[in-house]
C-alpha positions as CSV (number, residue, x, y, z in Angstrom):
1,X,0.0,0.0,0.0
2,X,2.9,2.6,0.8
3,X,4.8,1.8,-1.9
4,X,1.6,2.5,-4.4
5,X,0.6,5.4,-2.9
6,X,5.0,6.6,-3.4
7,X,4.4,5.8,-6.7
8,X,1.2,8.3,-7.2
9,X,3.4,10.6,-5.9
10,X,6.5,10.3,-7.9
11,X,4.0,10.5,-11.0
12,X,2.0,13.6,-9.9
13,X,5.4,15.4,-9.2
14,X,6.9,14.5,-12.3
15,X,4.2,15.6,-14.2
16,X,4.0,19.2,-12.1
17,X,7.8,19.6,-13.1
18,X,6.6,18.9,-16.8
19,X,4.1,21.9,-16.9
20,X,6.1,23.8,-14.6
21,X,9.5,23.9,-16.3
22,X,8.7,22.7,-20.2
23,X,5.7,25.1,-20.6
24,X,6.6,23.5,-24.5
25,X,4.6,20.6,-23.0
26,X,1.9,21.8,-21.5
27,X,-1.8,21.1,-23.5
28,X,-3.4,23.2,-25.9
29,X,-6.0,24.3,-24.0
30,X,-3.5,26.1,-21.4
31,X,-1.4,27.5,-23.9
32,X,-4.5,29.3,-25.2
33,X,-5.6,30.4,-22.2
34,X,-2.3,31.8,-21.9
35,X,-2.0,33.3,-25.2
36,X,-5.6,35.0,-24.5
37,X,-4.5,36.1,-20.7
38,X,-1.5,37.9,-22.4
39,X,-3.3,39.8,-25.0
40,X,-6.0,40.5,-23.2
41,X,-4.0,42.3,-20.6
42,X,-1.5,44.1,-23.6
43,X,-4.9,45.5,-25.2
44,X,-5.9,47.0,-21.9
45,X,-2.2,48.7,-21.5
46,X,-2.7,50.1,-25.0
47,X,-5.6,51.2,-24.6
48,X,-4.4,53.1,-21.1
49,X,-1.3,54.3,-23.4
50,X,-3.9,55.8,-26.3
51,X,-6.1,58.0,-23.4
52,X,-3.3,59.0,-21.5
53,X,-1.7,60.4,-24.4
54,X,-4.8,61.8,-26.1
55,X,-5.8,63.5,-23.0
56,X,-1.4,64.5,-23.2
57,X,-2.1,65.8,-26.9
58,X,-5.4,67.6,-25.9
59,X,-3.4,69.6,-23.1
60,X,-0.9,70.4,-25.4
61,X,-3.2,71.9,-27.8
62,X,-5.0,74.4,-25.3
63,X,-0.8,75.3,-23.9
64,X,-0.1,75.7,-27.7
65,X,-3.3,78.5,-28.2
66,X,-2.6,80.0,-25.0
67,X,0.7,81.0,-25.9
68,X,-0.5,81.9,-29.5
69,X,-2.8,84.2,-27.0
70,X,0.2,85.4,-25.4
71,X,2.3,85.9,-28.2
72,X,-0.4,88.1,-29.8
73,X,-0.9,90.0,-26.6
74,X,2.8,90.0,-26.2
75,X,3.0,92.2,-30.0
76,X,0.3,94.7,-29.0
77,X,1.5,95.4,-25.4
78,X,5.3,95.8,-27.0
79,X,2.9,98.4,-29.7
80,X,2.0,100.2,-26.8
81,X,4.5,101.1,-25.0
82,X,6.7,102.3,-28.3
83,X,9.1,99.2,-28.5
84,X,10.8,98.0,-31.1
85,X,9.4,95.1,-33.4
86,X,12.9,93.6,-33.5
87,X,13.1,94.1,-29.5
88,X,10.8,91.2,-29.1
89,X,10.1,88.3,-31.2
90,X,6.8,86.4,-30.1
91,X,7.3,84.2,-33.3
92,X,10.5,83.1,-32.6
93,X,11.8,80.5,-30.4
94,X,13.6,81.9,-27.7
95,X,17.8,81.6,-28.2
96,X,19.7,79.2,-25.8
97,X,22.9,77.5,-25.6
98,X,25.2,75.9,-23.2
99,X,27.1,73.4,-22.5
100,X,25.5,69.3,-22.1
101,X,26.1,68.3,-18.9
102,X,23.5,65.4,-18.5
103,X,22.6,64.5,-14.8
104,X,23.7,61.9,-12.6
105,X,20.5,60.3,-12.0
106,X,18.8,58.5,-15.6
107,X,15.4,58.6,-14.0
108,X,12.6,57.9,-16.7
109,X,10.2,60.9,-16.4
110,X,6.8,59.1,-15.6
111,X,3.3,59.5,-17.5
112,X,1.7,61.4,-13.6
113,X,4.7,63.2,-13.5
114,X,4.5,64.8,-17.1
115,X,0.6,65.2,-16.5
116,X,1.4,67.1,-13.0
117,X,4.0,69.0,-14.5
118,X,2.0,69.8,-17.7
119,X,-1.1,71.0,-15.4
120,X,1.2,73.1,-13.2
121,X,2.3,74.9,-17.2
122,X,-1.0,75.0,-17.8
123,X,-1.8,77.1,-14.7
124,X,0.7,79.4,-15.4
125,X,-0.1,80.5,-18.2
126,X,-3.6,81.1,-17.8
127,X,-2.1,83.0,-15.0
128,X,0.4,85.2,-17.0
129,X,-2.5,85.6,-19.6
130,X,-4.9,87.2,-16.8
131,X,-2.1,89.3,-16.0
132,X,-1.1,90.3,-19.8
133,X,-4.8,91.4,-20.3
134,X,-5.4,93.5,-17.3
135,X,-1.9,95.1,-18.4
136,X,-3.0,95.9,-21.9
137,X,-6.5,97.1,-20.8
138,X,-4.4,99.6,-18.2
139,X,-2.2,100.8,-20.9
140,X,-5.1,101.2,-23.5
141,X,-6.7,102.9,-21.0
142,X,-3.7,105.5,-20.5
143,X,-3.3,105.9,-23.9
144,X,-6.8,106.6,-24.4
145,X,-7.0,109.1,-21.8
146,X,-3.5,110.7,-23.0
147,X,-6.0,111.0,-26.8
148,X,-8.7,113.0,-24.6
149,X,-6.4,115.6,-23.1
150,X,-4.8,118.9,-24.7
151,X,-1.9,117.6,-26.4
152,X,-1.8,118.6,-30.3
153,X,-1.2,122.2,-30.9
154,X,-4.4,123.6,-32.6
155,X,-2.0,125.9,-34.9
156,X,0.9,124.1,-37.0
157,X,4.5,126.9,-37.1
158,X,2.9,129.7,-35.4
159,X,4.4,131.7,-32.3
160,X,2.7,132.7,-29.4
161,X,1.6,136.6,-29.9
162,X,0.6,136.7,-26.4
163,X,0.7,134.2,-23.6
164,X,-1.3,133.3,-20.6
165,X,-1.1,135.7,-17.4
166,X,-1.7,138.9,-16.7
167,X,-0.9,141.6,-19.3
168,X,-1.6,144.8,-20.5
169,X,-5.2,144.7,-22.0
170,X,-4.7,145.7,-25.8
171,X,-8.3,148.2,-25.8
172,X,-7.8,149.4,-22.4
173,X,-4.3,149.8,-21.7
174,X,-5.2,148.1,-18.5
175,X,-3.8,145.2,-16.6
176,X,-5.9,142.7,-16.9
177,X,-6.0,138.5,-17.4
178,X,-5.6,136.6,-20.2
179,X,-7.2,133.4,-19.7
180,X,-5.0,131.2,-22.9
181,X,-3.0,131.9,-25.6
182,X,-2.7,133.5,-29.1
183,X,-1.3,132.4,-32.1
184,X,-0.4,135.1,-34.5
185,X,-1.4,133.6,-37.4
186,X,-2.8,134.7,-42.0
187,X,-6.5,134.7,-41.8
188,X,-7.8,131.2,-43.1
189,X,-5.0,129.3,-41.0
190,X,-6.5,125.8,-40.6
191,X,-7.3,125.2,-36.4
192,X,-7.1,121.9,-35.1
193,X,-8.9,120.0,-32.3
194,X,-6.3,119.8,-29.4
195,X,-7.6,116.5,-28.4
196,X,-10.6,114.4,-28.7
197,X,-14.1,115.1,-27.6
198,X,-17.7,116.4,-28.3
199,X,-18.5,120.3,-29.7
200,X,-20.2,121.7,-27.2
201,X,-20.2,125.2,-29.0
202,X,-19.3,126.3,-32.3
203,X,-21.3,129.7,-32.8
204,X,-20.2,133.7,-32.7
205,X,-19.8,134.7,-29.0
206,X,-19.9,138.4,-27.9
207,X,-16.3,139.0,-27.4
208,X,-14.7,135.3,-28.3
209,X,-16.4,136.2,-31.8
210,X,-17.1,132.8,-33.9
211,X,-16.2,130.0,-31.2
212,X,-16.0,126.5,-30.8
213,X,-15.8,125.0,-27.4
214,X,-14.8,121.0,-27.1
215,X,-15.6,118.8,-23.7
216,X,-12.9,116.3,-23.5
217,X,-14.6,114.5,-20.6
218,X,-13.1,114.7,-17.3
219,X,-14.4,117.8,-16.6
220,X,-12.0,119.4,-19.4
221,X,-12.7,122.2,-22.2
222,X,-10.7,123.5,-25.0
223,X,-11.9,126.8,-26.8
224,X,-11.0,127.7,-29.9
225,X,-11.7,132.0,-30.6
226,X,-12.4,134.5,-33.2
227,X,-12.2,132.0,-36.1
228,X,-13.2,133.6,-39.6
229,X,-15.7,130.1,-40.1
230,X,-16.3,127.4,-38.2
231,X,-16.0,123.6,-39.8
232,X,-18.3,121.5,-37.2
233,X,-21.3,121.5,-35.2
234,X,-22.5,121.0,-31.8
235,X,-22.9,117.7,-31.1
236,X,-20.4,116.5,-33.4
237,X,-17.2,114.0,-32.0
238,X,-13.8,115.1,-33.2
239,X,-10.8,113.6,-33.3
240,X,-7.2,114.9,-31.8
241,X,-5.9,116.8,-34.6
242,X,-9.0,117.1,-36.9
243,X,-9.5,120.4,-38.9
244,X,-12.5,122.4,-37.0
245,X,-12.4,125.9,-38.1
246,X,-9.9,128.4,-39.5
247,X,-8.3,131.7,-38.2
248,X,-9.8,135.2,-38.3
249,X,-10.2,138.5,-36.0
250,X,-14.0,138.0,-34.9
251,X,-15.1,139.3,-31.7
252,X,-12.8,141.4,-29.8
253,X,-9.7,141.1,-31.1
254,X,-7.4,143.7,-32.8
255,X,-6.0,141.3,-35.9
256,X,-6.0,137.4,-37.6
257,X,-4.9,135.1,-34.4
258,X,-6.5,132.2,-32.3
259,X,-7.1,132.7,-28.9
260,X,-6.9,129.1,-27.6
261,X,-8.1,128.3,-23.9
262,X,-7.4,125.2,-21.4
263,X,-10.3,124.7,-18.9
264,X,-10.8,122.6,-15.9
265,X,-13.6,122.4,-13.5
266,X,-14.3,125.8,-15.3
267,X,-11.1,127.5,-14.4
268,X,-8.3,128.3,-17.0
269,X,-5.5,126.5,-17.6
270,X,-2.1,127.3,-19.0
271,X,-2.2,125.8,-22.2
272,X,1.0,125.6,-22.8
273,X,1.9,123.2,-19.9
274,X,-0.5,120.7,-21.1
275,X,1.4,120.9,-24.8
276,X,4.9,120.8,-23.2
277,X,4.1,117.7,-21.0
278,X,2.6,116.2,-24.3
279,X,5.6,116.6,-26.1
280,X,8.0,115.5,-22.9
């Protein structure tokens, strides 16, 4: 009896050695379930592989616009603040150089590590875009309140024939203020809009003779006096520089000039100072 139930044994163990170390040997069956194990399990890591780098390649795509977005932002804020196109190249890749010294440690980068790293980009640049925006809407807003204040000369090569201060009065031989400027200018002189704004007056005025008066917001008037014709209307929005009347010696005034007047809050301004800091 022992020695049949040693020789069950001897056969079951021999037969275990023969599946375990000559897999050559083993039945069909197994070696199909194998097979099918095996693919089964490399379909599921290429599957893994395809998301992980479609999800990779749809990240890149959104990094690639938003630095498209910053590139384009990068042009207009460089516009802005009267840099040079050559200063700055948003096109180009920026230049580097160097030496290779590779690092000690080969360590693979892994797929969560170049997703974590790629999300922390990511953040960063929505970030710097924010940041790039609010810039640009600050400097578009200086630029556009630079547009609404006194800062074009409203007569091109002319000379001041009187400035702002007190001086003798020219009827009355009296001192007396003289609330702007006057350009001793040909009758017919073209007068341009000092800045931008609405006409607020353009008609003949007792002693300013034919005027036009422009409200650059702000609480800030130009007047433009004794004109031989006026060229707009009330109501009308001019633009820094545009043509609104020409010269003449309406109204109280002695000869062909402009009288031109910086207001705010109703009080006159020296015009001059606004044209100098324009110019500065």
């Amino acid at each position: 009896m022992l020695v049949a139930v040693l020789f069950v044994a001897a056969v079951l163990t021999a037969q275990y050695a023969i599946v375990r170390f000559q897999p050559g040997w083993m039945g069909t069956e197994m070696r199909d379930w194998l097979a099918s194990a095996h693919e089964v399990e490399q379909q599921k890591q290429e599957a893994f592989m395809r998301k992980s780098l479609d999800t990779l390649a749809m990240r890149l795509g959104q990094m690639q616009a938003q630095v498209m977005r910053l590139n384009g932002l990068g042009a207009r804020l460089a516009k802005l603040t009267g840099m040079k196109p050559e200063e700055f190249s948003f096109d180009k890749q920026p230049a580097q150089g160097g030496p290779y010294l590779p690092s000690a440690l080969h360590q693979q980068v892994s797929m969560s590590s170049m997703e974590q790293q790629m999300a922390d980009l990511n953040a960063m640049l929505s970030d710097r875009s924010d940041k790039l925006v609010a810039l640009e809407t600050l400097l578009m807003q200086d630029k556009l309140s630079k547009k609404l204040l006194p800062s074009v000369p409203p007569i091109r090569d002319a000379w001041y024939s009187s400035n702002f201060g007190w001086r003798i009065d020219p009827f009355t031989g009296k001192n007396a203020m003289h609330e702007g400027v006057d350009y001793m200018v040909p009758e017919g002189t073209p007068i341009h809009a000092s800045a931008s704004g609405m006409v607020v007056y353009a008609d003949a005025h007792p002693e300013y003779g034919n005027m036009v008066e422009i409200d650059h917001g702000n609480q800030v008037v130009t007047r433009y006096a004794h004109a031989s014709k006026l060229l707009v209307k009330v109501g009308q929005m001019v633009k820094r520089g545009q043509e609104i009347a020409l010269s003449g010696s309406t109204g109280r005034s002695t000869g062909p000039h402009l009288h031109f007047e910086v207001r705010y809050k109703g009080i006159a301004q020296n015009p001059v100072r606004f044209l100098e800091k324009a110019s500065s």
